[in-house]
C-alpha positions as CSV (number, residue, x, y, z in Angstrom):
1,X,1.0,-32.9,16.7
2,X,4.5,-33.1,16.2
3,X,6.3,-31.2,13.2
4,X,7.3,-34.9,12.0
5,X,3.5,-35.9,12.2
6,X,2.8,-32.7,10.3
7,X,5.0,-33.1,7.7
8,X,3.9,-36.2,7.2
9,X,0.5,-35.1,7.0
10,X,1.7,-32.6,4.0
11,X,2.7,-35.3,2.3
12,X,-0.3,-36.9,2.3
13,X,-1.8,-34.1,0.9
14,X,-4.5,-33.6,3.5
15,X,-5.8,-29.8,3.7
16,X,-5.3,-28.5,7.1
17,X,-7.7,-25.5,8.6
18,X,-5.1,-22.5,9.7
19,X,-7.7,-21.2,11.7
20,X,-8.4,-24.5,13.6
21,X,-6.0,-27.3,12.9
22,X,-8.3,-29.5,11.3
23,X,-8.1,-31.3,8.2
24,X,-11.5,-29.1,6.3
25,X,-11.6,-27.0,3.4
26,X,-12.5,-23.4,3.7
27,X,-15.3,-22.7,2.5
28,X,-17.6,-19.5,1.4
29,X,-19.4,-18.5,4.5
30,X,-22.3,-15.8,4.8
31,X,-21.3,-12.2,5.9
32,X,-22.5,-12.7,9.6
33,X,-20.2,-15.8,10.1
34,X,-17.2,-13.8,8.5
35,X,-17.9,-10.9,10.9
36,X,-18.6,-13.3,13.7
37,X,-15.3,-15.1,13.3
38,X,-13.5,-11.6,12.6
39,X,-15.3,-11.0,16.4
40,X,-14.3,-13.9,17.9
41,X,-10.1,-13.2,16.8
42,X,-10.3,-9.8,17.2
43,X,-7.4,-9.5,18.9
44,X,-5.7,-10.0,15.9
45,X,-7.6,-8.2,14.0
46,X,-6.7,-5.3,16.6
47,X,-2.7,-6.0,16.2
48,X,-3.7,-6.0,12.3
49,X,-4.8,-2.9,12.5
50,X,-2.3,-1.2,14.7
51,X,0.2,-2.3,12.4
52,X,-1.2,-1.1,9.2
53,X,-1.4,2.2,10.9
54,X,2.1,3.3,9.9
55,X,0.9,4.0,6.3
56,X,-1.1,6.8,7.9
57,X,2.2,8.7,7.7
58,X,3.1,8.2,4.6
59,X,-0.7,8.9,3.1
60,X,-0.1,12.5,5.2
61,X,3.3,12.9,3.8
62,X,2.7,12.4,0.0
63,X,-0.3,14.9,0.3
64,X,1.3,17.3,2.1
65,X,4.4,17.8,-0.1
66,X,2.0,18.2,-3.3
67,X,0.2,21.2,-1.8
68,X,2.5,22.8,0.8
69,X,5.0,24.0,-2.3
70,X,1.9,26.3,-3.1
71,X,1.9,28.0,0.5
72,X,2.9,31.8,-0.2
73,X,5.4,31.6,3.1
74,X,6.7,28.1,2.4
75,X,7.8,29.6,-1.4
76,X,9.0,33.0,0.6
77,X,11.2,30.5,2.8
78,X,12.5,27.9,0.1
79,X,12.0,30.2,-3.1
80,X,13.6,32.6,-5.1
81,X,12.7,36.2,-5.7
82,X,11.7,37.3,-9.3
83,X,12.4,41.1,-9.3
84,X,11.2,41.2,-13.0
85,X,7.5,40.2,-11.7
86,X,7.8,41.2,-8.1
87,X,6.6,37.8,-6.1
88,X,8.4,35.1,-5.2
89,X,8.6,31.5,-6.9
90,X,9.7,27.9,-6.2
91,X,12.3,26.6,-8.8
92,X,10.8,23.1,-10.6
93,X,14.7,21.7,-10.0
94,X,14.1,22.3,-6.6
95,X,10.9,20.6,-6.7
96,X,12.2,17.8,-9.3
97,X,15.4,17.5,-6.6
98,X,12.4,16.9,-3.4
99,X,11.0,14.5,-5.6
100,X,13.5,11.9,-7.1
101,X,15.3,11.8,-4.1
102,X,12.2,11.1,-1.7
103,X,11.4,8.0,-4.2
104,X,14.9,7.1,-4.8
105,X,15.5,6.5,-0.7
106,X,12.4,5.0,-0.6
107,X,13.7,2.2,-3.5
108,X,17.0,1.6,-1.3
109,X,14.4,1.5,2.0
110,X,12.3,-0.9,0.0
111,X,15.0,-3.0,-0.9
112,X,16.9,-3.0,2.8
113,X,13.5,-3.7,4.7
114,X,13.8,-7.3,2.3
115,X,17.1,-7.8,4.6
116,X,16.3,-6.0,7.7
117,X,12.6,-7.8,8.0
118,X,14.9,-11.1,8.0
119,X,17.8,-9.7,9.9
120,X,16.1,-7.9,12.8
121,X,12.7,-8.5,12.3
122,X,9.2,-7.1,11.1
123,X,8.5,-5.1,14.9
124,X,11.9,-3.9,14.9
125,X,11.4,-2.2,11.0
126,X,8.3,-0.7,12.4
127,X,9.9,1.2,15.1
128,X,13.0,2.5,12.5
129,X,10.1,3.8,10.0
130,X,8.4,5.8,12.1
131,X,11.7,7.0,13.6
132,X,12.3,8.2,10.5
133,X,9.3,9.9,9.8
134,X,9.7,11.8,13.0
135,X,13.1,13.4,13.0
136,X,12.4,13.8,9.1
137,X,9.7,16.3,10.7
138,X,12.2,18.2,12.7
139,X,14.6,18.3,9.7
140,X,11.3,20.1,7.8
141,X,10.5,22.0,10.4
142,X,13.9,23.7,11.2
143,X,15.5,23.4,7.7
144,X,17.4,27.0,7.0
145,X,17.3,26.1,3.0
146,X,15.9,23.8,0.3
147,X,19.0,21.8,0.6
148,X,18.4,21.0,3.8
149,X,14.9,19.9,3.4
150,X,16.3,17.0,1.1
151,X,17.6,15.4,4.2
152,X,14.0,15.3,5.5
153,X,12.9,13.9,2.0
154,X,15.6,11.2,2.2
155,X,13.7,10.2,5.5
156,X,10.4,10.3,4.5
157,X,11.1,8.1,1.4
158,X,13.3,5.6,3.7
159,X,10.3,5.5,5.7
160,X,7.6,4.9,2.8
161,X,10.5,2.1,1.2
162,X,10.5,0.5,5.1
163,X,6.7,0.8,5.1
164,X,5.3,-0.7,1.9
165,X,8.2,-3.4,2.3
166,X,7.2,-4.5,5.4
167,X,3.3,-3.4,6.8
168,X,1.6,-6.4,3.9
169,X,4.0,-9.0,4.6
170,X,3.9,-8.2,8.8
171,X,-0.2,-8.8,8.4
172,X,-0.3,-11.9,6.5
173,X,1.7,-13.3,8.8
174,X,-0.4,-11.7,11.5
175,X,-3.9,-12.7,10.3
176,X,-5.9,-15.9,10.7
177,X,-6.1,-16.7,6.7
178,X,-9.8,-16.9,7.1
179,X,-10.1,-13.1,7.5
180,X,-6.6,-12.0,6.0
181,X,-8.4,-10.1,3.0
182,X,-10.4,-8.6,5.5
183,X,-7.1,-7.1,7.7
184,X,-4.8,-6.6,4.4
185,X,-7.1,-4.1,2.8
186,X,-7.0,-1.7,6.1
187,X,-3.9,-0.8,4.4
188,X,-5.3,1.0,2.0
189,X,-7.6,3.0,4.3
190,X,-4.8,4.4,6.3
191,X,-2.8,5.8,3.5
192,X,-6.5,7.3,2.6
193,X,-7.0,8.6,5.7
194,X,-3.9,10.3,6.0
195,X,-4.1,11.5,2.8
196,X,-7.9,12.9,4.1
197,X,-6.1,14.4,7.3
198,X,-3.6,16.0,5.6
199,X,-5.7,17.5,3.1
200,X,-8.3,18.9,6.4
201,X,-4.8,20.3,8.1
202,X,-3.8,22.3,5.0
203,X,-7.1,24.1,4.8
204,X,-7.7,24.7,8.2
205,X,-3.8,26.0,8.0
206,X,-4.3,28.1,5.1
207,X,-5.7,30.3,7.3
208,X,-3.0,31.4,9.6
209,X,-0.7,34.2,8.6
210,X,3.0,33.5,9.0
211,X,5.5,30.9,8.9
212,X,3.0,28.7,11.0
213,X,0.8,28.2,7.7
214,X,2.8,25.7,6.6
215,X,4.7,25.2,9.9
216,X,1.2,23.9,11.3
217,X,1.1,21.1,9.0
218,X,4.4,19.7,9.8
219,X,3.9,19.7,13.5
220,X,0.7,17.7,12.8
221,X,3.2,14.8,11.9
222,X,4.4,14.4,15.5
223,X,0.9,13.5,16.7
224,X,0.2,10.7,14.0
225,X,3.6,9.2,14.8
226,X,2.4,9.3,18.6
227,X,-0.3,7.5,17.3
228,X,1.2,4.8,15.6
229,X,3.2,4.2,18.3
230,X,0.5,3.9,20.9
231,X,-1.4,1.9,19.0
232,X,1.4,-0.5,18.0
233,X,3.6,-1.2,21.2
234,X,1.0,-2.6,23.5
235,X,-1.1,-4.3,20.2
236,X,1.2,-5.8,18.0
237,X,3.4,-8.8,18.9
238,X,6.7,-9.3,16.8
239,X,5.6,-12.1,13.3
240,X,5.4,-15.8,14.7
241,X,6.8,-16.6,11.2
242,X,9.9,-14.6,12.1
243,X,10.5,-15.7,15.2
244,X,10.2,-19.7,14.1
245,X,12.5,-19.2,11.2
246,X,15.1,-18.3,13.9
247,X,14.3,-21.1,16.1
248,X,12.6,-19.4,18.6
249,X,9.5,-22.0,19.0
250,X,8.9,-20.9,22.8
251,X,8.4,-16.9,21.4
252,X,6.5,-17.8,18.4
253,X,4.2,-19.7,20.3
254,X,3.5,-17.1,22.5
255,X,3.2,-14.5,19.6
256,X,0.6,-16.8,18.3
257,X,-1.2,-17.1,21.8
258,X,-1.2,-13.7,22.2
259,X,-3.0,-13.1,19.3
260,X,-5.6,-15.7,19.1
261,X,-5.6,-17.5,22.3
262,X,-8.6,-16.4,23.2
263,X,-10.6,-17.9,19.9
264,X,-12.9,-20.9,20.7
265,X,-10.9,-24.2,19.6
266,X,-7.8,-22.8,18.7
267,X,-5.0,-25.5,18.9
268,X,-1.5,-22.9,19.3
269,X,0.4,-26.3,18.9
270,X,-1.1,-27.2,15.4
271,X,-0.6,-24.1,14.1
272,X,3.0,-23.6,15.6
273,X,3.9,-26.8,13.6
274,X,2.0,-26.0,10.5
275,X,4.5,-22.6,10.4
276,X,7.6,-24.7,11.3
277,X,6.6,-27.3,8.5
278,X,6.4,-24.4,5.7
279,X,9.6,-23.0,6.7
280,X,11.2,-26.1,6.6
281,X,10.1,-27.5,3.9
282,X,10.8,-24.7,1.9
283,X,14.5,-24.4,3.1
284,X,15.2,-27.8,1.6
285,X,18.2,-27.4,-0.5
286,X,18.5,-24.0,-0.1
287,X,21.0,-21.6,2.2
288,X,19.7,-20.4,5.8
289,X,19.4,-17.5,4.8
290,X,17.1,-15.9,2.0
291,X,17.8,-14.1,-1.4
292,X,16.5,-11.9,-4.0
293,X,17.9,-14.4,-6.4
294,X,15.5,-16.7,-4.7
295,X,12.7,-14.8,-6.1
296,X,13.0,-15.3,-9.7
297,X,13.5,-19.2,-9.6
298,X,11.7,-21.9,-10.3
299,X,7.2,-21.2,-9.5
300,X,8.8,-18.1,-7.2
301,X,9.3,-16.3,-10.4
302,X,5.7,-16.2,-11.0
303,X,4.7,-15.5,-7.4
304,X,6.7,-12.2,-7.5
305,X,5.4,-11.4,-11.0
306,X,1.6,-11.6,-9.3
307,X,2.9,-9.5,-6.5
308,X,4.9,-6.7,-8.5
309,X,1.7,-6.7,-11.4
310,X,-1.1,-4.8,-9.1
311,X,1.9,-2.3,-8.5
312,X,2.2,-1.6,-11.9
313,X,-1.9,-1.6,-12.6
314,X,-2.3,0.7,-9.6
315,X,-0.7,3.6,-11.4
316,X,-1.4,2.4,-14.9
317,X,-4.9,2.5,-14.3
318,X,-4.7,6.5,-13.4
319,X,-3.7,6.9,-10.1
320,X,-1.0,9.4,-11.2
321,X,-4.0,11.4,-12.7
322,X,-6.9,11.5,-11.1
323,X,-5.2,10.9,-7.6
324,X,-2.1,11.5,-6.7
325,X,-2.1,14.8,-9.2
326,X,-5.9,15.3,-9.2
327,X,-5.9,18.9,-7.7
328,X,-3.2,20.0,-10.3
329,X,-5.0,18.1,-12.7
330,X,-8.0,19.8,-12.7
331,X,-6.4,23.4,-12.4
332,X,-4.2,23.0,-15.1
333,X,-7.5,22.0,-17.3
334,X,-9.2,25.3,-16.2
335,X,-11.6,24.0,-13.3
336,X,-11.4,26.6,-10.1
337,X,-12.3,24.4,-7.2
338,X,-10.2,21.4,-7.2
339,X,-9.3,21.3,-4.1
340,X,-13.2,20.8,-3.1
341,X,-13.0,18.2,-5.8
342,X,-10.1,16.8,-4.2
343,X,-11.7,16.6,-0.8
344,X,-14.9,15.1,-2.3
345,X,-13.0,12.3,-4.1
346,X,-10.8,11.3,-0.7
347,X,-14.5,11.1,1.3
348,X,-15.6,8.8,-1.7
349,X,-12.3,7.0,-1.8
350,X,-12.8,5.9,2.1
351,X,-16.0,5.0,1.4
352,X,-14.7,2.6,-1.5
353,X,-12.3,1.0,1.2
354,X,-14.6,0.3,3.6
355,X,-17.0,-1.1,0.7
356,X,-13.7,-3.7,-0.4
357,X,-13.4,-4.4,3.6
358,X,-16.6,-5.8,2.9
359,X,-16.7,-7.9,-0.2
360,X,-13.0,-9.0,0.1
361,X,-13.8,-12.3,2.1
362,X,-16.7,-12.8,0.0
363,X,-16.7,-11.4,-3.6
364,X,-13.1,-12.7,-3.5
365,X,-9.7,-11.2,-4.8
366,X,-9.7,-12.0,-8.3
367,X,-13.2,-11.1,-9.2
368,X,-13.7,-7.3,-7.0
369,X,-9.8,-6.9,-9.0
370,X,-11.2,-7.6,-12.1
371,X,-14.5,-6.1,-12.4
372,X,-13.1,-2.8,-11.1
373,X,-10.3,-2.7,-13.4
374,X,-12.8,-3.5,-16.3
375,X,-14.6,-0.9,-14.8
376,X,-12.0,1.9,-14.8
377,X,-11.4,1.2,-18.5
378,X,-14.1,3.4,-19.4
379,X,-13.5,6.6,-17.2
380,X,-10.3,6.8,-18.8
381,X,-11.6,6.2,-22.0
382,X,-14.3,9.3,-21.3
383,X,-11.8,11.2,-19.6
384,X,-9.6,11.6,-22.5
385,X,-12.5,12.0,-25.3
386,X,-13.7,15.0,-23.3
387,X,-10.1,16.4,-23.6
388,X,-11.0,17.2,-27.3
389,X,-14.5,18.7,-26.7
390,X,-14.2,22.5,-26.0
391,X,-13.8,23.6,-22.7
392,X,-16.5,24.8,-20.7
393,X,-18.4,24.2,-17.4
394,X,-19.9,21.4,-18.5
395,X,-17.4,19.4,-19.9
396,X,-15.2,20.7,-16.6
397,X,-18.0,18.9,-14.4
398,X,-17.8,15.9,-16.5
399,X,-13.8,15.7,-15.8
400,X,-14.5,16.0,-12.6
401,X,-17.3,13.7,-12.0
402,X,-15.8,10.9,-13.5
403,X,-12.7,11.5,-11.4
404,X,-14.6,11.0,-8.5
405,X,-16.4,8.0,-10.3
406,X,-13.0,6.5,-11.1
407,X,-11.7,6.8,-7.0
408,X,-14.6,4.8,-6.3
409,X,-14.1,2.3,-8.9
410,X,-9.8,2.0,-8.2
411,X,-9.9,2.0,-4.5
412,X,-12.9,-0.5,-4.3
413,X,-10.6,-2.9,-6.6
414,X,-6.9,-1.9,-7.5
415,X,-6.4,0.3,-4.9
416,X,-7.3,-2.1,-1.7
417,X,-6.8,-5.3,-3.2
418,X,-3.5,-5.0,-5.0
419,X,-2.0,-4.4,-1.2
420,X,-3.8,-8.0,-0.3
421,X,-2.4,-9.5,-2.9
422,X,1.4,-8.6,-2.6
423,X,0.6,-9.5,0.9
424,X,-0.8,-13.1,0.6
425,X,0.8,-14.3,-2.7
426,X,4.7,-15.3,-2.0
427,X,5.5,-17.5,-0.2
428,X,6.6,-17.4,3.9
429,X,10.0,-17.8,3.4
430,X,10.3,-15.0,0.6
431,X,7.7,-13.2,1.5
432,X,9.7,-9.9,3.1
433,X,11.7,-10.3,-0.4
434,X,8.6,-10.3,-2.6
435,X,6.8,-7.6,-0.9
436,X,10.1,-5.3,-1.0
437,X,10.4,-6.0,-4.9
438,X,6.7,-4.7,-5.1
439,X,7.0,-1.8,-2.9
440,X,10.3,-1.2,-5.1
441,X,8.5,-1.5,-8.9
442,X,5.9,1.2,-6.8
443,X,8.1,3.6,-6.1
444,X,10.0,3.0,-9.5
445,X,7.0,4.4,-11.2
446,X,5.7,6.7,-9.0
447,X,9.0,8.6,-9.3
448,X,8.3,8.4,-13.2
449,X,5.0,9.5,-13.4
450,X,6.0,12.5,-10.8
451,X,7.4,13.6,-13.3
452,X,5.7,12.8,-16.5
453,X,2.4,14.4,-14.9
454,X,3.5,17.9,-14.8
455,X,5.3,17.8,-18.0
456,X,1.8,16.3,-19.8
457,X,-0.3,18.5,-18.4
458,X,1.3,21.7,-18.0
459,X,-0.1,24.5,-20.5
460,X,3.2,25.5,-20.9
461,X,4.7,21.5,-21.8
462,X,2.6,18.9,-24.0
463,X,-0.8,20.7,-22.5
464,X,-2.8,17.3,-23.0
465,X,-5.1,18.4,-20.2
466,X,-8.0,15.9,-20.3
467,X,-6.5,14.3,-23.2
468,X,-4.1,12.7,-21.0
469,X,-6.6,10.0,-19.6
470,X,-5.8,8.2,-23.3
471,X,-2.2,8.2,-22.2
472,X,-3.3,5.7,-19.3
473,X,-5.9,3.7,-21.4
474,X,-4.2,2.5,-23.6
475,X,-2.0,0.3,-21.5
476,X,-4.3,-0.5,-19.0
477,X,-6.6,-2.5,-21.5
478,X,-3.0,-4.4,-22.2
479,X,-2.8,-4.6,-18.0
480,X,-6.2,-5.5,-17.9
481,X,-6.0,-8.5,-20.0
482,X,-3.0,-9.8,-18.7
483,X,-4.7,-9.7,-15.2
484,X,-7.5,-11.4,-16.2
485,X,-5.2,-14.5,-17.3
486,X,-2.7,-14.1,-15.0
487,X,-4.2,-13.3,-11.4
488,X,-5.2,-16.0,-9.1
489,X,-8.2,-16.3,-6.0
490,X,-6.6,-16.6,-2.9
491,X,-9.8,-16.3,-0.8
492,X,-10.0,-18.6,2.3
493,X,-6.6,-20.5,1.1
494,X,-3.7,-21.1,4.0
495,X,-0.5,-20.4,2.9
496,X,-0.2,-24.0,2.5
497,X,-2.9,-24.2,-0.1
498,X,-1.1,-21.5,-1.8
499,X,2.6,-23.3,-1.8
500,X,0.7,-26.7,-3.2
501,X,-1.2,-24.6,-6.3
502,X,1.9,-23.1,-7.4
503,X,4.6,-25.7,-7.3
504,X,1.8,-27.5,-9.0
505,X,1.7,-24.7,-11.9
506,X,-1.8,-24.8,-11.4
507,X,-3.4,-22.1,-13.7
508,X,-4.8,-18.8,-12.6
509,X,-8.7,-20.0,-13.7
510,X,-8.6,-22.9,-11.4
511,X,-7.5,-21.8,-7.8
């Protein structure tokens, strides 16, 4: 089929299978055909997943940072001497400094990979991120002072800005739409699992005397970038979406062959031209080259709304609380084990992954979003009610049981979805812009509630302790309802579909 033939069959309105080039509807399929068909590609479910591995450093990275300031040698290296108390302390400015820069770079490196993903393209982004996560290591690991070490932090956040503006889009484009819910929400599990690793380094560390107690945990970053790397050069072939928008038909089409060549009735022709046509037609009467402007125009304002708004619910919904703070969280409200707490809620939280890897394809988006963000509603709710009961080990246990309750609940929904989502919902010619602006409004609010979290918890600050679960409930019931107006299903719809519903202002309830 020519593109001519395929535009014309646009026009026409007739729905065209990505998977197969015919003209058929997707439809709901049992979980053996989904995992039959996920078989039968899985050689770009294998590039998916190599891909998605980068966020494995950054999962490491953000865990490590939040524990290793409590190493007794890393404070003796970057710390101050009190003589009034005899023991050595880390400044919070110097911790404060770490922090806002590492999420400030990571804004500018979410911002650039929107321009560099078009520029140079998605493979080439890859290789600069985990660059610089690895000579960010050897800034760490041979940094004289805490001055120094903000070099490595301004690394490590280009790196997470690179990463979350780049890994979703890179998969969608990568994934058969069939099973792109399925591929999107490894994501997730790789910033879990590095997270998990990290967490298993730093105890098995905390056992060495020395410098190499937390000089262990920062060598440990060499062999996940090795990893990524080794999984990602021979797997993962550079976006067909990338290479057609600059008119290189010949190396998209082997991209796509690469990757699904191998699936039974796979027509690489038909699906070359079905990319061509979308990037074509949406470059009518617009300049070669893409824009953030572009973004907030016309039914591309609302596409980057959807994509920025499971950003903002992730961390909304208690993320800065009960996981990204949790250890701290629970120490600060008198509990003496959070760290087993911790551990117990990352094994649950992978478990909650794998369980979304599951339903994604057939619960759907909007509904396994919805019910687990209705579903959250209360933990917070119960979380901050017990702030106002006295302490004791009950009410302790209770914190931390719905804490683990409430990783279940946000990684099953929020947590794995929202990725999917900023992933599938812009469209192809923005869709390096969109996902920067989303990895951008992340880091944005991280960086606030990095430090709002301390500051509300803190015995010495507002002291909420517990209480500070009402702090997130409150506008997560406002996030909540406008999600459950606002958010679409994207299940089983080509990208094609997806331009069609929203140039149509078709409304959220009836994708």
């Amino acid at each position: 089929m020519s593109i001519s033939e395929k535009l014309s069959r646009e026009a026409r309105e007739e729905p065209l299978d990505h998977e197969h080039g015919t003209s058929l509807e997707v439809t709901a399929t049992t979980w053996s055909e989904q995992f039959q068909f996920l078989w039968e590609c899985k050689r770009a479910a294998f590039a998916c997943l190599a891909c998605s591995s980068a966020a494995v450093l950054i999962g490491y990275d953000m865990t490590l940072i939040g524990a290793i300031i409590a190493n007794v040698e890393f404070v003796k290296k970057f710390g101050k001497y009190d003589a009034d108390t005899d023991s050595w302390t880390l400044p919070a400015d110097e911790q404060l400094v770490w922090s806002v820069v590492q999420y400030v770079s990571a804004i500018c490196g979410a911002m650039g990979a929107g321009y560099m993903n078009d520029m140079i393209g998605r493979r080439a982004v890859f290789h600069i991120l985990v660059a610089c996560t690895m000579v960010g290591t050897i800034v760490e690991l041979f940094s004289p002072d805490w001055k120094v070490w903000i070099v490595a932090k301004l690394l490590f956040g280009a790196a997470m800005g690179f990463m979350q503006g780049t890994i979703p889009a890179y998969i969608s484009e990568l994934a058969p739409s069939r099973v792109r819910g399925f591929l999107l929400s490894l994501f997730q599990f790789w910033i879990m699992f590095g997270a998990f690793v990290a967490a298993c380094v730093l105890e098995g560390t905390s056992h060495v005397d020395g410098p190499w107690s937390w000089k262990g945990t920062i060598v440990s970053q060499f062999g996940l970038g090795v990893l990524c790397l080794v999984l990602f050069i021979p797997l993962v072939p550079e976006s067909p979406y990338y290479l057609a928008s600059k008119g290189r038909l010949d190396a998209a089409k082997a991209s796509l062959l690469t990757m699904r060549g191998s699936e039974a009735n796979y027509v690489v022709e038909e699906d070359l031209a079905t990319i061509v046509g979308l990037i074509e037609h949406e470059r009518l009467g617009k300049d070669a080259s893409p824009s953030y402007l572009e973004c907030f125009q016309g039914p591309n304002l609302r596409r980057t709304f959807l994509a920025c708004l499971p950003m903002v619910m992730q961390h909304f919904l208690g993320y800065p609380l009960c996981g990204n703070y949790l250890a701290y969280f629970l120490t600060m409200s008198g509990m003496n084990n959070g760290f087993t707490i911790t551990v117990i809620s990352m094994t649950v939280s992978m478990l909650a992954i794998i369980c979304a890897f599951v339903l994604i394809e057939k619960v759907g988006r909007r509904l396994q979003y919805l019910v687990g963000t209705f579903a959250i509603l209360p933990c917070l709710l119960c979380i901050g009610i017990l702030g106002f009961v006295p302490s004791s080990t009950a009410v302790l246990r209770g914190v931390a049981s719905l804490c683990i309750i409430w990783s279940f609940l946000w990684y099953l929904s929020v947590g794995a979805v929202g990725w999917t989502i900023v992933g599938e919902i812009s469209s192809p010619r923005l869709r390096p812009k969109t996902t920067s602006l989303a990895a951008t409004i992340n880091s944005l609010i991280n960086m606030g509630w990095s430090i709002a979290i301390p500051y509300l918890v803190n015995s010495e600050k507002a002291n909420l302790g517990p209480k500070t679960g009402l702090v997130f409930f409150g506008p997560s019931v406002v996030l909540a309802g406008v999600a459950y107006f606002a958010m679409p299903e994207t299940k089983g719809k080509t990208f094609e579909e997806l331009d069609a519903l929203f140039e149509s202002r078709t409304p959220a309830r009836k994708f």
